[in-house]
C-alpha positions in Angstrom: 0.0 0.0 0.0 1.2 4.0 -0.5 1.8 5.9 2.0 -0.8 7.2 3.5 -0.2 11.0 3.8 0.6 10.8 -0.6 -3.0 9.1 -0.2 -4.6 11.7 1.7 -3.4 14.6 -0.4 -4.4 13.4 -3.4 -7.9 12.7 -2.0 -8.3 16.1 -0.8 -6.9 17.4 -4.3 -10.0 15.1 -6.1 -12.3 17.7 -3.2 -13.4 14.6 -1.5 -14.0 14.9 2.4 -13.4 11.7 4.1 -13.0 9.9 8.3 -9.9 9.2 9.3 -9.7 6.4 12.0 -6.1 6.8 13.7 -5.2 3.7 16.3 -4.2 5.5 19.7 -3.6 2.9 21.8 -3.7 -1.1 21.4 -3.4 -4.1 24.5 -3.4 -7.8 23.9 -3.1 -8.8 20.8 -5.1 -6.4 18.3 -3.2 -7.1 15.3 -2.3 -3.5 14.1 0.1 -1.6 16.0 -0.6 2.6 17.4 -0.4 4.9 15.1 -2.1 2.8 12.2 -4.4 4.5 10.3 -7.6 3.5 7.7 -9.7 6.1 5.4 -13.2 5.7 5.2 -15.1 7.7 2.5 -18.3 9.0 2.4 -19.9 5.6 0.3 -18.4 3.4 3.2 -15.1 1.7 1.2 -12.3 2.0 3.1 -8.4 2.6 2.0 -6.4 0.9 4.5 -6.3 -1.8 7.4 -6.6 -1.2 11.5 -6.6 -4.8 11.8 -9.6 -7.4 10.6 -13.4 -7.3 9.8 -14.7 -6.5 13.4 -13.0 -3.3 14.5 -12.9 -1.7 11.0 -17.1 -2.8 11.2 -16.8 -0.4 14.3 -14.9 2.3 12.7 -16.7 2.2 10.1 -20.5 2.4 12.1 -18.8 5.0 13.9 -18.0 7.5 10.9 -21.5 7.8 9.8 -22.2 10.0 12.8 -18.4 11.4 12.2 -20.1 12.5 8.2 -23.0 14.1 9.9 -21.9 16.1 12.2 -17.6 16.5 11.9 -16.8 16.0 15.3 -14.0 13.8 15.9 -15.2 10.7 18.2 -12.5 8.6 20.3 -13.4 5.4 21.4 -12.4 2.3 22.9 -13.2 -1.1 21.3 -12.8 -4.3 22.7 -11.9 -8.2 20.7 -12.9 -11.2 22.8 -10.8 -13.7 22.6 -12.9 -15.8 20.8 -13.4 -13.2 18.0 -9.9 -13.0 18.2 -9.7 -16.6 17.5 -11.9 -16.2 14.4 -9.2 -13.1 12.9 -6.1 -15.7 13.4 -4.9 -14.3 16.3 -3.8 -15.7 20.1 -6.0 -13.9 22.2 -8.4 -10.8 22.3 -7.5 -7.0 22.8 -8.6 -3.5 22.6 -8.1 -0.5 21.1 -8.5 2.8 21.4 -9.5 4.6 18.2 -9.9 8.8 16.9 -11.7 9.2 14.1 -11.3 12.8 13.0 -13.8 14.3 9.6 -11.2 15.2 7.2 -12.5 18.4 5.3 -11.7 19.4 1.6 -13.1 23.0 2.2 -10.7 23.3 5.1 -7.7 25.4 3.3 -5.4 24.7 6.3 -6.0 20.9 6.7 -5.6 20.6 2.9 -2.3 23.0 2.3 -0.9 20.8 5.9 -1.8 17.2 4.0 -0.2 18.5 1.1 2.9 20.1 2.9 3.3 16.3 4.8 3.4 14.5 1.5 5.7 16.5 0.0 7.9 16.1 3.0 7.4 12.1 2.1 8.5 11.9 -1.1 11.7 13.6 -0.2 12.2 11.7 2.3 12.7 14.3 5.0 11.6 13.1 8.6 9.0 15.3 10.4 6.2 14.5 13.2 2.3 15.0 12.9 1.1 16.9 15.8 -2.8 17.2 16.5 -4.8 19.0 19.5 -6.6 16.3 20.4 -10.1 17.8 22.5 -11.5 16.3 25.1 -15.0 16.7 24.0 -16.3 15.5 20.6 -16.0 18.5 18.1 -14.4 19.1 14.3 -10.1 19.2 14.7 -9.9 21.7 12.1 -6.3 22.1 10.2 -5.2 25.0 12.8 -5.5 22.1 15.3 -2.8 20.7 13.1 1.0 20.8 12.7 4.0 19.4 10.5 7.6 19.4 12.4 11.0 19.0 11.1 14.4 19.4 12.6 14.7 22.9 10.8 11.3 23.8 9.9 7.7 23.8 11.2 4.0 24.1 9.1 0.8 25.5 10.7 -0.6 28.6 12.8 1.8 30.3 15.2 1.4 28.9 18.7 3.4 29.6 21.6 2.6 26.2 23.0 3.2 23.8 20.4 6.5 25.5 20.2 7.7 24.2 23.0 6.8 20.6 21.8 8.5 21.2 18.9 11.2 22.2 20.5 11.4 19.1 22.5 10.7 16.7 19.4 13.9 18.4 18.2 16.0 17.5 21.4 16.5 13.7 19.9 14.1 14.2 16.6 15.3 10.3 15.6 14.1 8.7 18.2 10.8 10.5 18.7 7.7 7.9 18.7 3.9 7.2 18.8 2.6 9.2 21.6 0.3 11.7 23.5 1.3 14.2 25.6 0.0 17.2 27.9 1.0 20.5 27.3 -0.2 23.4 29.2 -3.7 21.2 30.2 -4.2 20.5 26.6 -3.7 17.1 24.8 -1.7 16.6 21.7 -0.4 13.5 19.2 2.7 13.2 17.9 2.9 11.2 15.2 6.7 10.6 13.9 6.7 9.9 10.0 10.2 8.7 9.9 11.2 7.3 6.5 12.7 4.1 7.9 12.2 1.5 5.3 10.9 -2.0 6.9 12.3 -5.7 7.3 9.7 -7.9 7.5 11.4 -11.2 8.9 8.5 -14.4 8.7 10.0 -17.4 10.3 11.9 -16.8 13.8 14.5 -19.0 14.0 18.4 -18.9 14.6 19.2 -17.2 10.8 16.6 -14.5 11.4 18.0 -13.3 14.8 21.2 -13.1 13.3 19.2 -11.0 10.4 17.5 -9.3 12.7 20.6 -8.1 14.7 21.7 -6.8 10.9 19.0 -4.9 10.1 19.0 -3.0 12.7 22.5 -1.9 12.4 21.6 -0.8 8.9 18.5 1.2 10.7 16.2 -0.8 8.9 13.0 -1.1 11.4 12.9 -4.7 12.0 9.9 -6.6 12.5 9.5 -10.5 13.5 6.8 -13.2 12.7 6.3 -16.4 13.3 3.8 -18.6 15.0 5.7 -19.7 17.5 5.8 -18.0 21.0 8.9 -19.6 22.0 10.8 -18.8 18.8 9.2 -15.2 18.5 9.7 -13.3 21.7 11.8 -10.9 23.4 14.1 -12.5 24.9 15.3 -13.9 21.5 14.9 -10.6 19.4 16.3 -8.1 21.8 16.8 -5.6 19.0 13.8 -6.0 16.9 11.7 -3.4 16.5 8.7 -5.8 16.8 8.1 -9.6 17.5 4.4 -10.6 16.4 3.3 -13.9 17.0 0.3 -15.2 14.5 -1.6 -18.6 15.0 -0.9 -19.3 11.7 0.4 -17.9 8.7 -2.5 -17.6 6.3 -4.0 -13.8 6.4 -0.4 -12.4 7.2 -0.9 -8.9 5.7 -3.6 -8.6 8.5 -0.6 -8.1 10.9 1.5 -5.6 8.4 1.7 -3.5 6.6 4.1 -4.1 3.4 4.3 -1.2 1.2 6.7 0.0 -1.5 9.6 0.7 1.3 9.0 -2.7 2.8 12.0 -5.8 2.4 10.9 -9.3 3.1 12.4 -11.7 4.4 10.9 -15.4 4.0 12.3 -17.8 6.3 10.0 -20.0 7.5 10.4 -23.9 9.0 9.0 -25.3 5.6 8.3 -25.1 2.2 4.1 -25.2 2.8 4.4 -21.9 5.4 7.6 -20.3 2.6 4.8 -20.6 -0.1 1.9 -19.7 1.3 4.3 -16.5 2.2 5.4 -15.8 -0.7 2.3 -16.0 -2.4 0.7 -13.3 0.0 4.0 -11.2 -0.6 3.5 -11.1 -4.4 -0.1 -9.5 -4.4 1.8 -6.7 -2.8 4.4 -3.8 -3.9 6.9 -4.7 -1.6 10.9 -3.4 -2.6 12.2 -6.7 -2.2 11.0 -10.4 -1.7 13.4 -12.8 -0.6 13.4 -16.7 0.0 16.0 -18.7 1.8 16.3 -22.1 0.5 17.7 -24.2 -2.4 17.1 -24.4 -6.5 15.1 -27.5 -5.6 13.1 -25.8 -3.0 12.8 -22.5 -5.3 10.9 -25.2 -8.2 9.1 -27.0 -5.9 7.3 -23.4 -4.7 7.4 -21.7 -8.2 5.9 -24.3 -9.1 3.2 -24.8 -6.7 2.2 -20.7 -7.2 2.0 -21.3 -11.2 -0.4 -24.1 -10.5 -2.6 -21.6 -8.3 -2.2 -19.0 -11.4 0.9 -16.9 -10.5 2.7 -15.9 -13.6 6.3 -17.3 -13.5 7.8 -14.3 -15.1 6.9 -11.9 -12.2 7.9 -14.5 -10.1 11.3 -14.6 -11.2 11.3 -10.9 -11.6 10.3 -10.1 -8.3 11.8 -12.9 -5.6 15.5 -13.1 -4.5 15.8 -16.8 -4.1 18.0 -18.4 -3.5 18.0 -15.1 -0.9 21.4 -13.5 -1.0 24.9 -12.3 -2.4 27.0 -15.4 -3.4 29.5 -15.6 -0.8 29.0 -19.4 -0.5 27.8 -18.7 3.1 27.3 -21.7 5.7 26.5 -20.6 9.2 23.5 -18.5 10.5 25.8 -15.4 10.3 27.1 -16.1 7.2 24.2 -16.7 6.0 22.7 -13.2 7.4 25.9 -11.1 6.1 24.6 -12.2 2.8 21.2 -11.5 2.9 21.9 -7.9 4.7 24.4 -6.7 1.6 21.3 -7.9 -0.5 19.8 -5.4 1.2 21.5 -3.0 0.7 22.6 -3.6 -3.1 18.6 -3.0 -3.5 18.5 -0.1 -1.3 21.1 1.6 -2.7 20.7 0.7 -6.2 17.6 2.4 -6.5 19.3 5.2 -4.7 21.4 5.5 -7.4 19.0 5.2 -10.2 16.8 8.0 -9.1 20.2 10.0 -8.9 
């Protein structure tokens, strides 16, 4: 999927007015992390996931009163664990949801949406930050403002400066949060332009992966289906560990976009193919598979039989995954896929130069 802020503008360019539901807060295991965010337009479709059928049902009942009225709602929803079940995850959890009317005949929200994509496409980091009210009414754009280590977008306020100066004490490392300022509540939103790992499969390979990517300030996200394989205590540097009860329905649980890498490198050729498959219906930068020419037939040719096309198969997946260095242990094995990496990353660096 785009990003969401190039999404945005261009919706407020076509004059179209939409909800936008913005996860505050998450427990248990609600499948989409804080800070996720879904469009819903005026006919009801939605652009976007917040994680599964039931709480985008909720987000979704709960625009309609957003449309008629433009106050921003925030509310809580819960998952029990046996609706949980149904979605593929372990157990049930809540979250805590804003959904905020999105106006096309508000000059300041469109020229800050706008301002924010730009920012995007040039990569430059900055932070969202939102008033947030405490009673239901409509966040207009001077409720709205656009931070970057030199720069700042929105009305004057004496306030929000202050935040801003904060953000700017340790700009890279500011995160997801909401904060009091002077009895009033504000979001910070950091859109960092991080590109993603996606490691699927948690075994001893993808710590030592994982343990790379960071060091290359990829953010580093781990999956697998295992508790005792994907936890903590084995991914201390990860970014994020998510355990799924399976691996069907994995794009429930991310969010793979053009600056996402993936990294297949599951316990067995069933789970690597169901993956990959998944993977390929999406515009990830780069697909890789660990395994053998024997294993690599065995899946193409399972996809073909389901109706993937073999030429964008072999145009889009690294596999065998990795630079030739006729690697043999787990950190071997992860030196090569890391410099795969980053010959992608920084070939397309190079292109656009």
């Amino acid at each position: 999927m785009r990003d969401i802020n190039e999404l945005i503008s261009e919706i407020l360019d076509n004059k179209e007015s939409f909800v936008l539901a913005t996860i505050l807060e998450k427990s248990g295991s609600a499948p989409r992390e804080e800070g996720t965010k879904m469009i819903i337009k005026k006919d009801f479709s939605t652009i976007g996931t917040i994680g599964g059928g039931i709480f985008e049902a909720m987000a979704i009942k709960l625009s309609a009163k957003v449309f008629k009225n433009k106050n921003c709602i925030i509310k809580k929803c819960t998952l029990s664990t046996e609706g949980a079940s149904a979605l593929g995850m372990v157990c049930g959890g809540e979250l805590k949801l804003l959904l905020e009317y999105i106006n096309c005949e508000d000059e300041k929200m469109v020229e800050l949406y706008k301002n924010a994509s730009e920012l995007r496409e040039k990569g430059i980091n900055f932070a969202f930050i939102t008033q947030i009210p405490e009673e239901e009414r409509y966040i207009s754009g001077l409720d709205k403002w656009i931070c970057t280590e030199t720069n700042f977008w929105g009305e004057e306020n004496d306030i929000v400066q202050c935040i801003f100066r904060k953000i700017r004490e340790n700009f890279k490392y500011i995160h997801f949060q909401t904060i009091i300022a002077d009895g009033k509540k504000y979001l910070i939103e950091p859109v960092l332009n991080h590109e993603s790992v996606y490691i699927i499969g948690a075994g001893h390979v993808s710590q030592k992966i994982a343990e790379l990517t960071k060091m290359l300030d990829f953010k580093t996200v781990v999956i697998d289906d295992r508790e005792e394989f994907a936890n903590r205590q084995r991914f201390k540097v990860a970014d994020e560990v998510k355990v799924v009860s399976s691996f069907d329905n994995i794009l429930n649980c991310i969010n793979v976009n053009n600056r996402s890498y993936v990294i297949i490198v599951t316990r067995g050729h069933a789970y690597d193919k169901d993956v990959l498959g998944q993977m390929l219906k999406t515009d990830a930068k780069y697909i890789g598979m660990i395994g053998s020419k024997n294993k690599r037939s065995f899946v193409y040719n399972c996809l073909i039989n389901e109706g993937y096309d073999l030429n964008n198969i072999e145009e889009r997946v690294h596999c065998p995954i990795g630079i030739t260095i006729h690697a043999q242990t787990p950190e071997e094995i992860a030196i090569s896929i890391a410099a795969e990496l980053v010959k992608v990353r920084r070939t397309s660096v190079s292109e656009k130069g």
